[in-house]
Short mmCIF file of the C-alpha atoms (twelve columns), coordinates in Angstrom:
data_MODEL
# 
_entry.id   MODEL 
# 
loop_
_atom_site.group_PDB 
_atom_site.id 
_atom_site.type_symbol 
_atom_site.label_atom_id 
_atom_site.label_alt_id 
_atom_site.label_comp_id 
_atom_site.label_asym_id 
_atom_site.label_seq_id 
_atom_site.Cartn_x 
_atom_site.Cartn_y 
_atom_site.Cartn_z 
_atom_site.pdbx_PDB_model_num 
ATOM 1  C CA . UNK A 1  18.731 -17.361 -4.514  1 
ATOM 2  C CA . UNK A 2  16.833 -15.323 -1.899  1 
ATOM 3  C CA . UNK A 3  13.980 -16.767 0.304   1 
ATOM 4  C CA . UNK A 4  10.580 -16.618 -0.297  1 
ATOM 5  C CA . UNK A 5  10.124 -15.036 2.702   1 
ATOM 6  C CA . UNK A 6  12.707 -11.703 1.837   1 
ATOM 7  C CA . UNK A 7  11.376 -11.698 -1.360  1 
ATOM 8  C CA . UNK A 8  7.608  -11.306 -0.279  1 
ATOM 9  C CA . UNK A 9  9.125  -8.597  2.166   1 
ATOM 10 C CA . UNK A 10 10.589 -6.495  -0.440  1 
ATOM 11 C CA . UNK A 11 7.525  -6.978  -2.939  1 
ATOM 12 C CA . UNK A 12 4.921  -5.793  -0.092  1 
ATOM 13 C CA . UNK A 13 7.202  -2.712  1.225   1 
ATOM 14 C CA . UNK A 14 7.849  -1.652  -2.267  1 
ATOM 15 C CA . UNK A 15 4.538  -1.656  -3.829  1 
ATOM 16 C CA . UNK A 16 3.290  -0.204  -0.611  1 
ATOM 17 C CA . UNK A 17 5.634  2.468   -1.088  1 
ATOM 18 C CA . UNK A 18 5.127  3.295   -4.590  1 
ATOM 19 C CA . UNK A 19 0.817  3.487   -3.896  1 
ATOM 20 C CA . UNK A 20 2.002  6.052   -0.965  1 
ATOM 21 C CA . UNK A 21 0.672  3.677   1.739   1 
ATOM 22 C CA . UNK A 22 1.028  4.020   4.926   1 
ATOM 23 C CA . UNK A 23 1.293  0.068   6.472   1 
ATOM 24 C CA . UNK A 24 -1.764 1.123   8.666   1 
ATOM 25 C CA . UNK A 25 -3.478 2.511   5.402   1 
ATOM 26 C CA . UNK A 26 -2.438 -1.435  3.776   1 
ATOM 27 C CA . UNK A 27 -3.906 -3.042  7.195   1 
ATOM 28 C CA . UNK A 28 -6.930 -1.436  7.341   1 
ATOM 29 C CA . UNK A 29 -7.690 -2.526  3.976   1 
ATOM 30 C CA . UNK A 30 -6.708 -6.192  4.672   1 
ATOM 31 C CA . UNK A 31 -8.163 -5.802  8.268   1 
ATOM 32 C CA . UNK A 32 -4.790 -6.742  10.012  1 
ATOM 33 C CA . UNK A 33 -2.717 -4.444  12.411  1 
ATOM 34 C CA . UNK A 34 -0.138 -2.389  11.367  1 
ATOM 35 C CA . UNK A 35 1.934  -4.552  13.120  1 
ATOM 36 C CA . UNK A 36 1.383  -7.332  11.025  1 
ATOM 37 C CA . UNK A 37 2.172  -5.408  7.540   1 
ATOM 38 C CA . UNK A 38 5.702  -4.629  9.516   1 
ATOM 39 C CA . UNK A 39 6.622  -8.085  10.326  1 
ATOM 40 C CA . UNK A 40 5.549  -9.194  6.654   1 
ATOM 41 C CA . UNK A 41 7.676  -5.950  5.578   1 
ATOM 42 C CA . UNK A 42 10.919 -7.425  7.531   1 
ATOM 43 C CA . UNK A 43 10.519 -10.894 6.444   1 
ATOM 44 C CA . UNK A 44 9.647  -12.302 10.044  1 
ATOM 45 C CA . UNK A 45 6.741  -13.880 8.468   1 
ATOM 46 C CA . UNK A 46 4.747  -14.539 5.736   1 
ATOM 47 C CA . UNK A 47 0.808  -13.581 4.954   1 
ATOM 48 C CA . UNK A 48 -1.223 -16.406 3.858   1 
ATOM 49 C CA . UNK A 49 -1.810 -17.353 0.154   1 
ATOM 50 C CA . UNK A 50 -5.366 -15.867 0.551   1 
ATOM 51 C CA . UNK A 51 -3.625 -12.445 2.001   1 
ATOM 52 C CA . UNK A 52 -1.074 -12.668 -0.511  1 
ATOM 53 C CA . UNK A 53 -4.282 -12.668 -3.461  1 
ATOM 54 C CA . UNK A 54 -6.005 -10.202 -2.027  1 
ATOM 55 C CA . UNK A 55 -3.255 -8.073  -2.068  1 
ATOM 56 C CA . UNK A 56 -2.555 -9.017  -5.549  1 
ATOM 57 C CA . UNK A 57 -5.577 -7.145  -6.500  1 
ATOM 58 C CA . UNK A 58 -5.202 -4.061  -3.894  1 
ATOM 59 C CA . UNK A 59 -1.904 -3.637  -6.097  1 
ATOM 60 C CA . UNK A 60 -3.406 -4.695  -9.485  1 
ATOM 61 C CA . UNK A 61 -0.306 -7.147  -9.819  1 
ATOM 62 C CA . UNK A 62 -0.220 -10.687 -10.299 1 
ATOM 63 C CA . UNK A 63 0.294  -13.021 -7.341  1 
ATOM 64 C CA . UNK A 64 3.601  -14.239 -9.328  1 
ATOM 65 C CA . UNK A 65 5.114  -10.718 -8.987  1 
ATOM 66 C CA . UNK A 66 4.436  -10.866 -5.278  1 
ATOM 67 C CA . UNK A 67 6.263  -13.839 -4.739  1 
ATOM 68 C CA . UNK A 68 9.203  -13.523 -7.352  1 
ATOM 69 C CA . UNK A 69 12.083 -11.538 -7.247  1 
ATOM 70 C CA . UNK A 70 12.272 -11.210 -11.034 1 
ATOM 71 C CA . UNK A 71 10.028 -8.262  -11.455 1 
ATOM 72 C CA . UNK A 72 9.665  -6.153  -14.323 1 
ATOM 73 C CA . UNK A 73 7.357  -2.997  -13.560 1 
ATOM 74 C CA . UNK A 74 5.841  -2.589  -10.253 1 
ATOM 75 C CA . UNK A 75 2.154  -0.974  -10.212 1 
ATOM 76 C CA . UNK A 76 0.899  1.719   -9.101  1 
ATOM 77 C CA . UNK A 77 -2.773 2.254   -8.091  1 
ATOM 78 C CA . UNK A 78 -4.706 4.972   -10.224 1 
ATOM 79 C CA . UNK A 79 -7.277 6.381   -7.334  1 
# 
């Protein structure tokens, strides 16, 4: 079983990725660095569970599919 920690990684990057976000474009909405997003992105740590909500609802997934690795259809934001 993977960690939490990879599996949060791979969630972020790839929803990211499918909303064609930039990590500085996901920062700025969370108000972290770009930095940040890339050491979430690589698994080198974790956001916080109120992070972790807030994306929920910049993705318009639910904070299970962030944190699961059994993921049926990732969203994409209609702008």
């Amino acid at each position: 079983m993977e960690d939490v920690k990879s599996i949060v990684a791979k969630n972020i990057t790839e929803l990211r990725l499918l909303n064609n976000m930039t990590q500085l474009e996901l920062a700025e909405r969370l108000n972290y660095s770009d930095k940040t997003i890339s050491k979430w992105e690589r698994g080198e740590s974790t956001p916080d569970i109120a992070v972790l909500v807030e994306m929920s609802e910049i993705f318009g997934v639910s904070l299970d599919y962030l944190v699961k690795s059994e993921n049926i259809e990732p969203a994409v934001i209609e702008n």
